[in-house]
ZAZATI-537564 format. One line per field, with one value per residue (C-alpha): residue number from 1; residue in one letter; x, y, z. Coordinates in Angstrom, 2 decimals. Layout:
! residues N
nr c(NUM:...);
rest c(A:...);
east c(X:...);
north c(Y:...);
up c(Z:...);
***
This chain:
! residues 363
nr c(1:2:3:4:5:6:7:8:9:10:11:12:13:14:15:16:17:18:19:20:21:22:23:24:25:26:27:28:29:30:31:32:33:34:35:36:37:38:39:40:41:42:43:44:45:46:47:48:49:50:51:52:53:54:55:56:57:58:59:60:61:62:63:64:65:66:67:68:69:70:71:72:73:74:75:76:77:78:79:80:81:82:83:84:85:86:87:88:89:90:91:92:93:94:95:96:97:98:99:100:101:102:103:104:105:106:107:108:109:110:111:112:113:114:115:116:117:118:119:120:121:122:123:124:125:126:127:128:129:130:131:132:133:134:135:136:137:138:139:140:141:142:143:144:145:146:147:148:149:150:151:152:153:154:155:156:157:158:159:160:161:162:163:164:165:166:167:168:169:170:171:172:173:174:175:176:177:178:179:180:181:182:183:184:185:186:187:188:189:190:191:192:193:194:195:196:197:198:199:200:201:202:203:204:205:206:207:208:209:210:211:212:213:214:215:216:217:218:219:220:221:222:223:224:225:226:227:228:229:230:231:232:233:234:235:236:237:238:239:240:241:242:243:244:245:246:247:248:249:250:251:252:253:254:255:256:257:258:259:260:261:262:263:264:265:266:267:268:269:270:271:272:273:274:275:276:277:278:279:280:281:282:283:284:285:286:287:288:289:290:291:292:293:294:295:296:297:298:299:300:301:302:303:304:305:306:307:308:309:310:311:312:313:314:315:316:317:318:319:320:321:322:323:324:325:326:327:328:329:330:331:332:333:334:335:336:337:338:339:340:341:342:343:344:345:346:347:348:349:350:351:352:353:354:355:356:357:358:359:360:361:362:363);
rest c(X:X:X:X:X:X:X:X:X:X:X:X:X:X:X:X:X:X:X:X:X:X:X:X:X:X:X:X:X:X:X:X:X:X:X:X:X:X:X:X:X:X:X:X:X:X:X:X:X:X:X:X:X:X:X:X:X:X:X:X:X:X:X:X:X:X:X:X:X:X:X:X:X:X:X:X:X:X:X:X:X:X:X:X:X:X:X:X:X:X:X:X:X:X:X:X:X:X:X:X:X:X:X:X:X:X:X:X:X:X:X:X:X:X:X:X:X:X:X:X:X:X:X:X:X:X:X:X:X:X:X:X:X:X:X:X:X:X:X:X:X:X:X:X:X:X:X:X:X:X:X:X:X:X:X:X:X:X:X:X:X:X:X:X:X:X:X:X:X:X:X:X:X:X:X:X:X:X:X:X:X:X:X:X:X:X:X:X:X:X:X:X:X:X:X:X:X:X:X:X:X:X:X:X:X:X:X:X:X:X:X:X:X:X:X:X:X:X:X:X:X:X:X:X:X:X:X:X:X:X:X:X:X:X:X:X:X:X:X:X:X:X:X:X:X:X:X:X:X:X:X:X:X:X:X:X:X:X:X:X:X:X:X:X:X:X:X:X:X:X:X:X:X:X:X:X:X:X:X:X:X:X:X:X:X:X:X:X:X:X:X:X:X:X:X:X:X:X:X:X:X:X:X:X:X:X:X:X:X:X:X:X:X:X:X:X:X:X:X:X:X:X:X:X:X:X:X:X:X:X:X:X:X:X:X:X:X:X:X:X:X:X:X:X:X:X:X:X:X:X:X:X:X:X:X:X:X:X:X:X:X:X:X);
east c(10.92:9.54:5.89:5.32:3.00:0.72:-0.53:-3.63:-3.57:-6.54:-4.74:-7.65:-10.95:-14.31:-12.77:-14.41:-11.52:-7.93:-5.46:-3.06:0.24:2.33:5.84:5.78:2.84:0.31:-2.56:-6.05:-7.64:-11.41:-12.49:-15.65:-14.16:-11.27:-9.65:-6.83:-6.76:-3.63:-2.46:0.84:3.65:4.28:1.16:-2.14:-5.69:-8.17:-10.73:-13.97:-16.93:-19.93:-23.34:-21.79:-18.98:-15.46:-14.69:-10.58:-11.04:-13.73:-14.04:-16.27:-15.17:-17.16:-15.81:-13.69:-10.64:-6.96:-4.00:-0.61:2.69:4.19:7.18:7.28:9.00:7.56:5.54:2.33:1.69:-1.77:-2.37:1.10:2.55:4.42:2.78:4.45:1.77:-1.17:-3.81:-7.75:-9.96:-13.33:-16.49:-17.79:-21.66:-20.77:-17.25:-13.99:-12.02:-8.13:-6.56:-3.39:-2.25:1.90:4.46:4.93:8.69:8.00:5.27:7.86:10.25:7.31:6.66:9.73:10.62:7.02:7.29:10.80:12.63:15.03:18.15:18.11:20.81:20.41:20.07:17.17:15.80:16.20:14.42:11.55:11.46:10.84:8.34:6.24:6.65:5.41:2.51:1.51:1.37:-0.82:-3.08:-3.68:-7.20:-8.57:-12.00:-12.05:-11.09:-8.39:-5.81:-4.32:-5.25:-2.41:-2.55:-1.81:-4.04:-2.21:0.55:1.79:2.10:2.96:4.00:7.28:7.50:9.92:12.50:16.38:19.97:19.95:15.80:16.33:19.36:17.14:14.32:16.82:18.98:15.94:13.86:11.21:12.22:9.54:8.28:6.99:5.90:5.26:5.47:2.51:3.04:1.67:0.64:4.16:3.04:5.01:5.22:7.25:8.30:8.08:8.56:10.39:8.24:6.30:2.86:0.55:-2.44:-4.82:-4.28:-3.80:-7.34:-8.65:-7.81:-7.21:-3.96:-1.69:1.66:5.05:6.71:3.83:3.70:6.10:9.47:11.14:13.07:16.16:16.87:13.65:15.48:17.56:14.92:13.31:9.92:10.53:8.87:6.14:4.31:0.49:-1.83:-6.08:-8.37:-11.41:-13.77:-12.03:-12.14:-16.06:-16.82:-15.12:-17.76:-20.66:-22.01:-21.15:-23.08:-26.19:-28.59:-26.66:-27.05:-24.71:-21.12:-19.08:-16.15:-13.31:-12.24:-9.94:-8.38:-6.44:-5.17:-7.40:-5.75:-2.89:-1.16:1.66:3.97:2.38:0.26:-3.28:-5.82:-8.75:-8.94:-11.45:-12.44:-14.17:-16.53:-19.28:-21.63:-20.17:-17.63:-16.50:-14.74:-13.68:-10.72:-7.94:-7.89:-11.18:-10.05:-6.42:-8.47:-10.61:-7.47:-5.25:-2.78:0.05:-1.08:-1.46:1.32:0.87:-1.06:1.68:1.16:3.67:2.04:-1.69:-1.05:-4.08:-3.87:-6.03:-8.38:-6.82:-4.98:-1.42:-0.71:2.99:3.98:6.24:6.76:4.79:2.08:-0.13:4.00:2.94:6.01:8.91:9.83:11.06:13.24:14.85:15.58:17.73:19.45:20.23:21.62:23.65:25.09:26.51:23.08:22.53:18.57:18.27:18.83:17.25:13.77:14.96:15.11:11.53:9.11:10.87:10.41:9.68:11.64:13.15:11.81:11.70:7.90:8.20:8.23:4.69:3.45:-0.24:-2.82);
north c(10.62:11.50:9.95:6.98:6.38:3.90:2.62:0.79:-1.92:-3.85:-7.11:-9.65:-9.05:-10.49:-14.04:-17.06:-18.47:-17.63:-19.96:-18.70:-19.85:-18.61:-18.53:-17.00:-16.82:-14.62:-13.06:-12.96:-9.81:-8.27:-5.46:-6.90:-9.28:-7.91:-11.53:-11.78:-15.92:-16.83:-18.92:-21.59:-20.69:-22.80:-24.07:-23.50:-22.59:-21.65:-18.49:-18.17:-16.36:-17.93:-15.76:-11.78:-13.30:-15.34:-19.20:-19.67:-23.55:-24.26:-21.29:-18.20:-14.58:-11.11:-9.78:-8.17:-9.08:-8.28:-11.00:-9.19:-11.18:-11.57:-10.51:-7.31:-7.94:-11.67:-12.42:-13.81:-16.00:-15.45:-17.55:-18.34:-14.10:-13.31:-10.11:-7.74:-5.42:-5.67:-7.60:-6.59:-9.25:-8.30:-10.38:-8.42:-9.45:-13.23:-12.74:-12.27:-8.15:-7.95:-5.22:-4.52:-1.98:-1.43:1.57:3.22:2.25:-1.12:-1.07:0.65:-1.92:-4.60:-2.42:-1.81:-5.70:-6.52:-2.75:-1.99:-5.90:-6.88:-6.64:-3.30:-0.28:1.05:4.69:3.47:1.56:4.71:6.46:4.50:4.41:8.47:7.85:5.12:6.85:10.24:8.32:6.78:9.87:11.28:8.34:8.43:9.40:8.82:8.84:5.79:2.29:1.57:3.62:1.83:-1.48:-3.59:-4.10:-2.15:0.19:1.85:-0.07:-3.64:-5.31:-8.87:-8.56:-9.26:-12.24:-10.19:-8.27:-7.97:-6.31:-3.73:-2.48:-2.91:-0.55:1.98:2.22:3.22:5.30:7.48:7.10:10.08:11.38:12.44:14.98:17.90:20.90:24.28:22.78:19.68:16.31:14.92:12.18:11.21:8.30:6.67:3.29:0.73:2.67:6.47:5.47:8.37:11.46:11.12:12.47:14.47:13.26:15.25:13.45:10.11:9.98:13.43:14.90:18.24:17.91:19.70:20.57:21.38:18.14:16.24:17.90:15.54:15.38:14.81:11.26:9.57:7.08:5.12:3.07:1.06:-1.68:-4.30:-2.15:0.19:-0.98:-3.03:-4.63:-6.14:-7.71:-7.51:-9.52:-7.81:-9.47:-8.46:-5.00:-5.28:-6.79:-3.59:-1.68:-2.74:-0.68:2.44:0.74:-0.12:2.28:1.61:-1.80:-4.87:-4.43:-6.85:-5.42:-3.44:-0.84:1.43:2.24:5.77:8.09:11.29:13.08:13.14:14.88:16.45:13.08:12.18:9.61:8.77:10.26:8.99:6.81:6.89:3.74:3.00:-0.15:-0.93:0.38:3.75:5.39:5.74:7.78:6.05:7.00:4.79:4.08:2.59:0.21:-0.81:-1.80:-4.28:-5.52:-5.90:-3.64:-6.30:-6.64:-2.95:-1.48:1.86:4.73:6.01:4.87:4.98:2.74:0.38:-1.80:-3.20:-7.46:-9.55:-10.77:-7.96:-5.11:-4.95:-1.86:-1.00:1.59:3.15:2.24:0.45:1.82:5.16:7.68:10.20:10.54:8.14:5.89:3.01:2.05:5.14:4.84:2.28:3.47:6.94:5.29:2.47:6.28:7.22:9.53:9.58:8.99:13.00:13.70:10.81:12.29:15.71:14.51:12.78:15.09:18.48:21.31:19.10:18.71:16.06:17.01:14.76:13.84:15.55:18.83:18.10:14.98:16.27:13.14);
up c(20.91:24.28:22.85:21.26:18.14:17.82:14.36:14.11:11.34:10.00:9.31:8.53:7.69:7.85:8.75:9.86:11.78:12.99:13.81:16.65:17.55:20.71:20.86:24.20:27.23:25.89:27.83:26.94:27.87:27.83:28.69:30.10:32.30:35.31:35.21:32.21:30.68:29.80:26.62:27.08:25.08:22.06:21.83:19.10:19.54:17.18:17.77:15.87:16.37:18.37:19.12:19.71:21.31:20.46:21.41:21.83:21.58:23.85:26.25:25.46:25.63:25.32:22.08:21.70:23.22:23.33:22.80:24.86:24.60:28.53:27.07:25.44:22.42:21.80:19.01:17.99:14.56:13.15:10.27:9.84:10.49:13.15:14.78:17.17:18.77:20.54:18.67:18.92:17.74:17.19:16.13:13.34:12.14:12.89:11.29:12.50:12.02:13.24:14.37:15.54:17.69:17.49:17.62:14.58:13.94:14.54:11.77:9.13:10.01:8.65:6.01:4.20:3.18:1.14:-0.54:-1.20:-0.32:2.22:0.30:-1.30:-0.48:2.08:1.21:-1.04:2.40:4.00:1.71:1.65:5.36:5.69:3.25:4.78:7.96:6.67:5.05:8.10:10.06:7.55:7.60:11.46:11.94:15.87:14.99:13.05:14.30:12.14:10.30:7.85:5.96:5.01:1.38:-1.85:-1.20:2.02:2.65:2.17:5.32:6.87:10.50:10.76:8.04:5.67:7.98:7.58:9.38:6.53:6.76:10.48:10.48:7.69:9.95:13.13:11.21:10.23:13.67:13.76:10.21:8.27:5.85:5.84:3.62:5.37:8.51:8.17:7.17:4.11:2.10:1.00:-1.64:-3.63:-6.32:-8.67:-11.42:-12.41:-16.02:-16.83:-14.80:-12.06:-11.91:-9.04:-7.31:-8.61:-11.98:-10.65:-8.25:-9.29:-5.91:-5.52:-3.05:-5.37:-3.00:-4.44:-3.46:-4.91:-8.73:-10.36:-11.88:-14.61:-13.54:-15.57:-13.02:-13.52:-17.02:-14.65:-13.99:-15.63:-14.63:-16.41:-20.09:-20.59:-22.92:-22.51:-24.69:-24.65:-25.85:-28.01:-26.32:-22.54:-23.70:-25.23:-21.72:-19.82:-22.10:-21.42:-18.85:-21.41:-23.97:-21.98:-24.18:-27.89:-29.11:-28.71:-29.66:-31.55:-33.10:-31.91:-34.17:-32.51:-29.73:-29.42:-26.31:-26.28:-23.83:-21.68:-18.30:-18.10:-17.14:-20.74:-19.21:-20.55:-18.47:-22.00:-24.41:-27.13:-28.35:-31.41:-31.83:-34.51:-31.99:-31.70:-30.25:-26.59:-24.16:-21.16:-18.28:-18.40:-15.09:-14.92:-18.17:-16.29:-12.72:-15.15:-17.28:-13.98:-12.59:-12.59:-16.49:-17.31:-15.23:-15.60:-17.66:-19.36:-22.62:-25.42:-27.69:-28.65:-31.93:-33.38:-33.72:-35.46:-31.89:-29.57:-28.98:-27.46:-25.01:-24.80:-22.07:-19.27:-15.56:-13.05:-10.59:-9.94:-10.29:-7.53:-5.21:-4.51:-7.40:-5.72:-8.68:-8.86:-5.29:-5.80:-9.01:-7.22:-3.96:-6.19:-7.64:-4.31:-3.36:0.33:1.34:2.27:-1.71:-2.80:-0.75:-1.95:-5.64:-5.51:-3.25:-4.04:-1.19:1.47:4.51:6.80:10.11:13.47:14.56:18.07:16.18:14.70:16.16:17.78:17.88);
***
């Protein structure tokens, strides 16, 4: 790639301290001061904030300020991760905001172990490294300070704690790969466990991106994991305390009648449920009810099942996670099948195209 992207990742936020450890000389730098400080390899210091400013150990800085590795591909441990790029630390209203500021295919090589694991095959790795790298791109926005966090809600993300030989060789086998449709990258999401058909944005956040390669498919491959059934039981009074700010005007409830699916996509997940108490009845969206149960608890909206118990009710469904875009389960299953990444990323986001980011890459 004749340019090099850089990814902006908000790795800690509103901190009170962070413990640093060097493995290498690593320079202080500010942009409000022209001399650089310098911190001893293999050594620890502790930055919090103090006034508007930041105190590494006992000497003040102008916040923010920039921690560079001499060496170009050393690494610095923050709070026990080991961190590649160029880190931004930032006092924040008396707290402490990370950022760090790395190329883009040294950010998919962190990303691939926590979201897809280190051992996987590696047409499945390669897979999922297009598609981290095409969501990335779409995620870069220069007017903001960040681009991407680095938790479940953009990408998972540890530094470099969770790297391997075989993501390693996915993430250079596929350098610059992403995807396209009509020319434009997009949002190229993906999750655990289709559960049998993956589903479109617009249904799972009520977004109106509706593209070909983000409509769903039907998906057989998803069976071959221990994600892909689930069971999970509620407690009345969990699901009586999720109503209450529907009830606010009706009086108290006590009882849980019923609990039914009112309507459904066309992945057959629940999009309603109605549920009945001795206070009335209730329509409420699913995905507000699995954010309260738990999303590790409640895997997924695609309901097959609710079984009334004596104190509870017990949910049985499909799959694991939102099931727009790459299932990573199926992944796996299709590459353990002899499917090369190119049909695996075919299969999953259908009418999009492999294209390198010099084609399209304008930031």
């Amino acid at each position: 790639m004749n340019k090099t992207v850089e990814v902006r990742i908000l790795i800690e936020k509103q901190i009170k301290e962070l413990r640093v450890k060097t493995e290498n000389k690593v320079f202080v730098i500010s942009d409000k001061q022209d001399e650089k400080y310098l911190l001893l390899e293999d050594s620890e210091y502790e930055i919090i904030p103090s006034n508007n400013g930041l105190m590494i150990n006992d000497i003040r800085f102008p916040s923010p300020i920039f921690l560079e590795t001499v060496n170009p591909f050393g690494y610095i441990v923050l709070n026990g991760k080991r961190y590649q790029g160029r880190i931004k630390i930032k006092n924040s209203n008396g707290l402490i905001d990370v950022i760090e500021h790395i190329g883009l295919e040294s950010y998919i090589i962190g990303v691939l172990g926590p979201e897809m694991g280190t051992s996987w095959p590696i047409e499945a790795l390669k897979a999922q490294a297009v598609s981290a790298r095409t969501y990335t791109l779409a995620s870069l926005n220069k007017n903001y300070e960040y681009d991407l966090t680095n938790t479940v809600y953009d990408q998972v993300y540890n530094g470099h704690q969770t790297i391997s030989p075989a993501i390693i060789a996915a993430v250079n086998q596929t350098r610059g790969e992403v995807l396209t449709y009509k020319g434009k990258v997009f949002f190229a999401y993906y999750h655990a466990n289709s559960g049998g058909h993956t589903t479109s944005p617009s249904t799972a956040w009520n977004s109106d991106s509706i593209i070909p390669p983000l409509r769903g498919v039907k998906d057989p491959y998803f069976k071959y994991s221990p994600n892909a059934y689930w069971e999970c039981y509620v407690p009345s009074s969990d699901i009586i305390k999720f109503l209450l700010p529907y009830a606010a005007s009706k009086k108290n409830i006590s009882k849980i009648k019923e609990i039914r699916v009112l309507s459904k996509d066309r992945s057959q997940r629940a999009i309603k449920l109605l549920i009945s108490t001795d206070a009335g009845k209730f329509k409420v969206d699913i995905s507000n009810l699995r954010k309260h149960i738990g999303t590790f608890d409640l895997k997924s909206t695609l309901i097959t099942r609710i079984e009334k118990l004596k104190n509870g009710f017990k949910f049985y469904g499909r799959g694991w996670g939102h099931g727009v875009g790459l299932c990573q389960d199926g992944a796996k299953a299709m590459a353990d099948k002899g499917y090369d990444y190119k049909k695996i990323l075919q299969f999953y986001y259908p009418g999009s195209k492999i294209t390198k980011i010099e084609e399209i890459y304008d930031r």
